[in-house]
N, C-alpha and C positions, 0 to 999 in steps of 0.2 A: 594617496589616490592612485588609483590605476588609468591607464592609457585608456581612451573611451573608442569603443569599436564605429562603426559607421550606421549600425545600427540598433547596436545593443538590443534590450527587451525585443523590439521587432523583427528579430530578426527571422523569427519563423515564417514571413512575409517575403522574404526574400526570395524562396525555392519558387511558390505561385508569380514573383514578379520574372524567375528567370524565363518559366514556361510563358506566358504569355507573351513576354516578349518576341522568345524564339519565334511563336506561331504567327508573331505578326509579323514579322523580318521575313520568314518564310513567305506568309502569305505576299508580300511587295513582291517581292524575286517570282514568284507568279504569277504573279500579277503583268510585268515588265515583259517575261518570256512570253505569257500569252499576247501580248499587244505586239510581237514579232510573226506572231503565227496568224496568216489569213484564215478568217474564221468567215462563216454566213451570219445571218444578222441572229443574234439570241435578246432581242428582246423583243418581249411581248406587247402587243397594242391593248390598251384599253375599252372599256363598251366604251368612253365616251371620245375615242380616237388619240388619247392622249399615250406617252412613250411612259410603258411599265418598266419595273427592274429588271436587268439581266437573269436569263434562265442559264439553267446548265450547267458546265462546271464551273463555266467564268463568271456566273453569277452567284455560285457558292462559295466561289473566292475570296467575290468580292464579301458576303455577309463576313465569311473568317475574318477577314482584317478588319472588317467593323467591328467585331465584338471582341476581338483582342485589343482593336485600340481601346475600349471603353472598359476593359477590365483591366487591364494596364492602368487606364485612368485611375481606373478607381483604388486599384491598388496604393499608387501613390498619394491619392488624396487621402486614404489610413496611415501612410508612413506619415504624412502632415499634422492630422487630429491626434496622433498616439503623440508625435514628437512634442504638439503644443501639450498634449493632459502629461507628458511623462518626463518632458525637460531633457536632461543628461543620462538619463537612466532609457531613453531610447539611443543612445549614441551620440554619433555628431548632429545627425541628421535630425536628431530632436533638440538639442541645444540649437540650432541655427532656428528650428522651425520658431521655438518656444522664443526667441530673441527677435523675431520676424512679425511679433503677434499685430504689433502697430497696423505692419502694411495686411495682413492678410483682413484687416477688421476693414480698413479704409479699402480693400477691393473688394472688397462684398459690399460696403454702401453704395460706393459705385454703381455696381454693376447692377445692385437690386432698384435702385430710384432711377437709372439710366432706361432700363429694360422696364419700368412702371411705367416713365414718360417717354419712352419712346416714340412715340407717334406723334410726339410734339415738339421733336428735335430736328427736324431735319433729315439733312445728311448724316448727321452723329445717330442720330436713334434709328435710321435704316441701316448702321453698320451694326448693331445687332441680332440683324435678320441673316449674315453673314456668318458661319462658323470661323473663315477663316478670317475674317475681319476680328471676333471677338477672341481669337484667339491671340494674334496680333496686339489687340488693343490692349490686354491681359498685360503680356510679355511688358510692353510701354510702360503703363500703369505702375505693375511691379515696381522698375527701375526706379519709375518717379518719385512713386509713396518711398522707399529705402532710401534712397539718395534724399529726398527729405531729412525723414526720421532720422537716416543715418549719420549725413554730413551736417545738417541742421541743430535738429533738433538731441541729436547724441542721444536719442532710443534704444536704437538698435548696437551701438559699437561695444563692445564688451572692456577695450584697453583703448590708451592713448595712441590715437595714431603715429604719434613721435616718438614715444619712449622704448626706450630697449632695457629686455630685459633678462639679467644674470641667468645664463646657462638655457636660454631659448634660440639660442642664434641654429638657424636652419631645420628647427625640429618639426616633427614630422606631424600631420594633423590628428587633433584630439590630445597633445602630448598634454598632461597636467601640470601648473606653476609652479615652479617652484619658490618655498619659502610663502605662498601666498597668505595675504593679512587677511582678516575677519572682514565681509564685505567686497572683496575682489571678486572677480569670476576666474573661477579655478581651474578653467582651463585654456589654450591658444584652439580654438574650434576647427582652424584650417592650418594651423603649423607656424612658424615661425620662418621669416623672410635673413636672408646672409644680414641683417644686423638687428636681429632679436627683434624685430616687431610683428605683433599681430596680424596676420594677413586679414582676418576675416573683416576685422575693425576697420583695416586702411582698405577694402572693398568697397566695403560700404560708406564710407567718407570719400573715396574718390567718385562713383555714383552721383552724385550730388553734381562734382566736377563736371563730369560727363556732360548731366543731363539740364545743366545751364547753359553750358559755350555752346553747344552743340546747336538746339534749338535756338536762340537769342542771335546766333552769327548766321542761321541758317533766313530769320525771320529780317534781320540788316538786310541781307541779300538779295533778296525780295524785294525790299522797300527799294533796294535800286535800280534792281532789274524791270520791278513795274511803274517803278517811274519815267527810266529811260525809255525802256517797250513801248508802251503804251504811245505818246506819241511820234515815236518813230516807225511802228505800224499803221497808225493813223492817217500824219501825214505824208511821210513818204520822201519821196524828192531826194534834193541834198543833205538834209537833216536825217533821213535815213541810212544814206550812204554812210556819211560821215560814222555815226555810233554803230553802224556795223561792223565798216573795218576796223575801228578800235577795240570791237569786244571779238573779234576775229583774232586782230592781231594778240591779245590778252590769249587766248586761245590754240594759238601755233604754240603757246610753249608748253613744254610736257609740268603737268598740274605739280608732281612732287617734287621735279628740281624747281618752279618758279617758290612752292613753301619754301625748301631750304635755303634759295635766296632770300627772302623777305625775311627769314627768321634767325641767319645766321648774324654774330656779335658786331662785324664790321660791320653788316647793314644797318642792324640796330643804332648803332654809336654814332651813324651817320643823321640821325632824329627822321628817315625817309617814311617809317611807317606811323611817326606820329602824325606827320604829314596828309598821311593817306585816312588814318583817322578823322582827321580834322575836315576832309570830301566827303568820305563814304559816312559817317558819321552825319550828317548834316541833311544827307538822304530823306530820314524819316521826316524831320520836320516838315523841309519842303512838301512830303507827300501828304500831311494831315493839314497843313496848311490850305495847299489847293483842294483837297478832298471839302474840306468844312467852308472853304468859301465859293464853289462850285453849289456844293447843296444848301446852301444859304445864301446863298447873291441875291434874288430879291426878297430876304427879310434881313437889312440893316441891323433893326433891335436887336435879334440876335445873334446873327454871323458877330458883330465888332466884338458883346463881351464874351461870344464864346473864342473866337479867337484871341484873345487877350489871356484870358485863362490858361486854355491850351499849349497854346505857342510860349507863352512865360515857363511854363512848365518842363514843357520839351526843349528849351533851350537850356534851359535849368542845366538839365541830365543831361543834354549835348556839350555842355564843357565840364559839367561835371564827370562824365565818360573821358573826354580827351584828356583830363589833368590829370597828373599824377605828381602829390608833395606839393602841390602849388605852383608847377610848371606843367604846361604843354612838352616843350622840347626841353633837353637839361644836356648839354654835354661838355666838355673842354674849353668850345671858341665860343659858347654864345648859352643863354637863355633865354626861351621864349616864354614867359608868364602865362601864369593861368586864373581860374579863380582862389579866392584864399581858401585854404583849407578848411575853414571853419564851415565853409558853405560848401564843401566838395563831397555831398551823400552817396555818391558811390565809388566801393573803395575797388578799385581797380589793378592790380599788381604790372608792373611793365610790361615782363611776361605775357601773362594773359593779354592784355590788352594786343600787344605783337602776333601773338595766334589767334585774337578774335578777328585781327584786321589780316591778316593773311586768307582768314577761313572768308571772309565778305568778299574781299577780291578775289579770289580764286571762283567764286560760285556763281559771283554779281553777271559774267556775260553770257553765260550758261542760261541764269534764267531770263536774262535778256532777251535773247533770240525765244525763248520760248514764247515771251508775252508778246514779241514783237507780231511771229507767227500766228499768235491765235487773233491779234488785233488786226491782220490782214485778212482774217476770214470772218471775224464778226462782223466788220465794219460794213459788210454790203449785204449785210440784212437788211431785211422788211423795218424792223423795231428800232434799228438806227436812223434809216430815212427818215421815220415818224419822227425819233425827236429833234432830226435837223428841221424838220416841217416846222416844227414846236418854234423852231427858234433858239434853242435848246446851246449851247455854247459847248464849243470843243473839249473843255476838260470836264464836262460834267457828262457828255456819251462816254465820254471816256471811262471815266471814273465809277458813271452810274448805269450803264448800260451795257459796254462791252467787257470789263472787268467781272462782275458780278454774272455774266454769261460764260466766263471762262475761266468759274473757281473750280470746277471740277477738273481736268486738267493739273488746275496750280496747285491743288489740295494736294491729289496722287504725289505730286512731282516735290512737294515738301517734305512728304512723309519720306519719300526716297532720297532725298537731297539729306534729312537729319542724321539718314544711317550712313551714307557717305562720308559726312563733312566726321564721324562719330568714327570710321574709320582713318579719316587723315589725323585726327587728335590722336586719336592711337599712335599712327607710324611715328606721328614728331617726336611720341613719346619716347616710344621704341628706340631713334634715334640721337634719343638724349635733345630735342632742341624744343623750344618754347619754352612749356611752364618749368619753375624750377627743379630741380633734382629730387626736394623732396614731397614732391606733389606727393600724394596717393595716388593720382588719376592711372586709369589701367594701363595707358601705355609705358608709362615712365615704370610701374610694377613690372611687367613682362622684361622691359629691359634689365631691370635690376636680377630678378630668378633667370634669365637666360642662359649669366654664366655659369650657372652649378645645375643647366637640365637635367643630365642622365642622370643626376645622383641624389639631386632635391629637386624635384618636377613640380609640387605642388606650388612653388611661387609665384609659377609664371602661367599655370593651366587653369587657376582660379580667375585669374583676370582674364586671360582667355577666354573661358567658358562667360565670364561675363559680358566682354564685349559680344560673343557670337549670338549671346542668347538677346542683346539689349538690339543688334541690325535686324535678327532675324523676325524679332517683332516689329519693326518698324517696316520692313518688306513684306512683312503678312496685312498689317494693317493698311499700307498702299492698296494691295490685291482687294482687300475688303472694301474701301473707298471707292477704287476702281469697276468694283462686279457693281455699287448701288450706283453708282454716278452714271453708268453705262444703263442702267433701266430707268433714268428718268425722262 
């Protein structure tokens, strides 16, 4: 078998992709200069007074880089349809496409029943009114459906994420297997990592990594920040002072030496962030707790069995979360018990659990002052007085009046918050600290190709290009949230 180019058969495609590009790179760079240069106004008004498109040359600019973005587009979206109809015989780029099929099916359902019912969505279906929202939500999506598929469900992964193999060690992408059996996939599609493993495979199985901790520690974070918030913008007073200066004081220390403290061995051994699981962890209950008996306080029949349900549940998974092997804390001078294993449904690594609870506390007083801030300004509306009038009990304006007034805000501030917390997973990785060594997840990648850059690049620019590509849609998808939140 021969080495597989980057585009093989399509590659005639390439020359119209370099042109277009140029035109549109050009087109920006003129774009930038002319926004230096005082101009009169060039655009036109409408018969019905409304603002036409720029005339002129800046408005012939601007059509250039719209029509090169969209043949660009479209270009690319032929290297995708020739890669899935041609496999290997378009290159890499059609081997990845053609191993991708899962997710590209699942973002077309998506996006064709999203953009059907959109007008019945919400928030979510006016961010399809949004280019850069859906473009955003795209990028997200992507990661999601792969890191499924990929770390999941093992769709998309071509080789073992763990195995090494005979005479792969550092090779270069598209290189062909060697020795491969009947039934293997016959090639490494992105190269081979300094100890023969599959990069493409351990991308996509880290993915998965990513796109769990990342949201799930971002969503804990929350639950404590709008727990605390809420009423310490409420009430105010001492109780407000008090959990200010603690999420203040959380807050004077700089974000990535407090992770490397919480996540370095002597911390760990010390059982301090089990500890801190065992608070911040306990977060949610409390908060669906008060939420459900707040909006069911005067119907008994069914506030008690639904909280009996719920709360059994969520306790469940609250020490189910905390244990790990049947201990909460485990070290040298002591253990502290947990549930037995038989009952412990989720399986939690120490590791990770250490980086989920560094990522909660690190975020938790961050979005505190946020909630805190917007419960200082709801709270002296017209529609809160009314339900104090009501009779209406402090955790239920809370909960049901000024919360639900200030999702727009906390939406934005999530979506921004997952690409954050998506880059500290990265650095720890990068750093070697948290998950273990041989995670796939991309930071721990990057670190491992870092030492051989100039000479074997592709180990470490794969993961790279994947974390940039996985922020930069979650800060497109904020913008998009942001441009519909702001018109309603």
């Amino acid at each position: 078998m021969e080495q597989l180019t980057w585009t093989g058969a399509l590659s005639p495609l390439n020359f119209a992709l370099y042109i277009t590009l140029a035109i549109l790179l050009a087109g920006i760079i003129a774009q930038m200069l002319l926004g230096l240069v005082p101009q009169g106004s060039t655009r036109a008004v409408s018969a019905d007074g409304t603002m036409a498109a720029d005339q002129g040359f800046s408005g012939l600019v601007g059509k250039v880089v719209s029509y090169a973005f969209l043949a660009t587009l479209g270009i690319v979206v032929l290297y995708l349809l020739g890669g899935v109809a041609m496999g290997t015989d378009a290159g890499i780029i059609g081997g990845m496409a053609r191993q991708l099929v899962p997710v590209w099916i699942a973002l077309a359902v998506t996006f064709a029943v999203s953009i059907m019912f959109k007008r019945k969505l919400g928030l979510y279906g006016k961010l399809f009114d949004s280019t850069v929202g859906m473009i955003g939500f795209g990028l997200v999506m992507f990661w999601v459906f792969a890191g499924f598929f990929g770390g999941v469900l093992e769709m998309i992964v071509t080789h073992d994420t763990l195995s090494q193999t005979s005479g792969m060690k550092n090779k270069l992408p598209g290189t062909p297997l060697r020795g491969a059996e009947e039934g293997d996939f016959q090639w490494f599609l992105l190269g081979g990592d300094n100890l023969a493993r599959d990069v493409f495979s351990r991308l996509f199985d880290g993915a998965w990594v990513v796109v769990v901790i990342a949201p799930l520690a971002t969503v804990f974070a929350f639950m404590v920040g709008i727990t605390l918030g809420l009423p310490a913008g409420y009430y105010g007073g001492r109780l407000d002072t008090i959990l200010s200066f603690l999420a203040n004081l959380i807050l004077a220390f700089p974000v990535i030496l407090l992770f490397f403290l919480l996540v370095t061995p002597e911390i760990v051994a010390t059982g301090i962030p089990s500890y801190m699981a065992m608070i911040l962890f306990f977060f949610p209950v409390v908060f669906f707790c008060v939420l459900l008996n707040s909006r069911f306080y005067t119907q008994p029949a069914i506030r008690t069995p639904l909280l009996i349900v719920v709360l059994g549940g969520l306790f469940w998974a609250y020490l189910s979360l905390i244990t790990n092997n049947g201990a909460i804390v485990s070290n040298d001078s002591y253990t502290l018990p947990g549930i037995p294993q038989a009952l412990d449904w989720i399986a939690m690594p120490s590791e990770t659990l250490v980086v989920f609870v560094s990522v909660v506390f690190v975020n938790s007083p961050t979005v505190f002052r946020i909630v805190r801030g917007l419960a200082l300004d709801i709270k002296t509306r017209d529609y809160v007085a009314a339900a104090q009038t009501r009779g209406e009990g402090p955790w239920y304006i809370m909960l049901w009046e000024i919360l639900p007034n200030a999702r727009g805000p906390l939406i934005v501030d999530f979506c921004l918050r997952i690409g954050y917390t998506t880059i500290l997973l990265g650095t720890l990785g990068f750093f070697g600290l948290g998950l273990e060594s041989e995670s796939p997840d991309w930071g721990t990648t990057i670190n491992a190709g870092r030492r051989l850059l100039s000479i074997y690049p592709h180990a470490a620019i794969a993961p790279a290009v994947c974390l940039l590509t996985l922020v930069l849609g979650l800060n497109l998808l904020a913008d998009g949230l942001r441009e519909e939140s702001l018109r309603d």
